[in-house]
N, C-alpha and C positions, 0 to 999 in steps of 0.2 A: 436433436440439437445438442451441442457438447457441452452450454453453457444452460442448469435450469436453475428458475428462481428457485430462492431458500436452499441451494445446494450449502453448504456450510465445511469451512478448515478449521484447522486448531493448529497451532504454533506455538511455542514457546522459548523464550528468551532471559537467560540469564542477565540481569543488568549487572555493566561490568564498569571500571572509571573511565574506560573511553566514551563511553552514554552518559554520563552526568553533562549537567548545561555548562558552555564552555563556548565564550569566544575570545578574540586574538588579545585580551584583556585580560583572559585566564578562566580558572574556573569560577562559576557563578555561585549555583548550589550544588550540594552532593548528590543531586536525583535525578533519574532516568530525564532527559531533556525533551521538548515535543520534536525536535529535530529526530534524535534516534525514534522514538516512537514512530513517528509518521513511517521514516525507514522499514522500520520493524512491520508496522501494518501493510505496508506498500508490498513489500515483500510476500506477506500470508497472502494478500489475496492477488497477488500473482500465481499463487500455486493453481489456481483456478485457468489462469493462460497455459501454464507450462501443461498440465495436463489435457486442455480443451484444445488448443489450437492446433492444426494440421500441421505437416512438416514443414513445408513453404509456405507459413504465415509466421506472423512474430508479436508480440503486444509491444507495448508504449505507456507510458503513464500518461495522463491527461490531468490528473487533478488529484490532490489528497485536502482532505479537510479532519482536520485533529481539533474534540475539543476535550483538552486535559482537564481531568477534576481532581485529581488525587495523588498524590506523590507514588512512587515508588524508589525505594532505597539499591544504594550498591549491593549484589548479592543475591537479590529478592529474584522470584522465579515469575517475569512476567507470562499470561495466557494470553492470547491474540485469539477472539473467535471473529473468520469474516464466514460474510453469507453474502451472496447474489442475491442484490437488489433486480438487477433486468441483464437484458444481453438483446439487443437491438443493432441490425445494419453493421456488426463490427465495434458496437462500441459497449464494453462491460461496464456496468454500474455495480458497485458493494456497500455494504455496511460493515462495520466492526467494532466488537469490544474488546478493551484489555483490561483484564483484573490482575489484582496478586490475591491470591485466595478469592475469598469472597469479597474485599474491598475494588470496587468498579473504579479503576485512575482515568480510563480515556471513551467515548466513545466517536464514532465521524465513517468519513466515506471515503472511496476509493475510484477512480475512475482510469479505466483503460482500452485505450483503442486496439483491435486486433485487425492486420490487413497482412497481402500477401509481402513476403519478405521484400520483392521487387520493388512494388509501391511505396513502403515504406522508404527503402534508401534511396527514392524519388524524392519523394516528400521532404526528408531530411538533408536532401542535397541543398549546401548555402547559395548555390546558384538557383534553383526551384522551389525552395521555399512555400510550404502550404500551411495553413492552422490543422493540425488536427483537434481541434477545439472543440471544433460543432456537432452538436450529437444530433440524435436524428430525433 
């Protein structure tokens, strides 16, 4: 199987002013926002797709769940640790942390569905329309 539980990535992410909270009101505070975070985590444990998935398959995101504790400032050298929760029927479950050093700012989950490229732009045709929602 190309996906096993507790497999685990590392990432890391310089926070930069485009990542501070920020909406069409301006910017809010100067720190890494849960928007780019979730981003950021989404992305780590994609690396888990991009190297598990065969050539004619593709992932999807399904779910990101962020719960921010901690700030992190412009500059600051975020870590993203994800680990494989499961991998069932297509559908990847993760967990992850993001520290700056040893202070823990985020931890939450990640969910992604992996199917053949074909089914995929089935699925996502606005005329066929399906949830990829339902995990198994």
């Amino acid at each position: 199987m190309p996906f096993r539980k507790g497999e685990t990535v590392v990432m890391q992410f310089v926070v930069s002013e485009a990542d501070i909270a920020r909406f069409e009101s301006g910017p809010v505070h100067a720190v890494y926002s849960t928007f780019a975070l979730a981003r950021d985590a989404e992305w780590t444990t994609r690396q888990f797709v991009l190297k598990g998935k065969k050539p004619d398959e593709e992932g999807v995101g399904t779910m990101v769940l962020v719960r921010h504790k901690a700030p992190a400032f412009v500059g600051e050298c975020v870590t993203i640790t994800g680990r494989i929760l499961s991998y069932s029927r297509g559908y990847l479950k993760c967990s992850f942390r993001a520290s700056v050093g040893k202070r823990l700012i985020a931890t939450g989950q990640t969910g992604q569905r992996v199917l053949p490229r074909r089914k995929l732009q089935q699925l996502l045709s606005p005329l066929r329309y399906r949830s990829l929602m339902s995990e198994p």
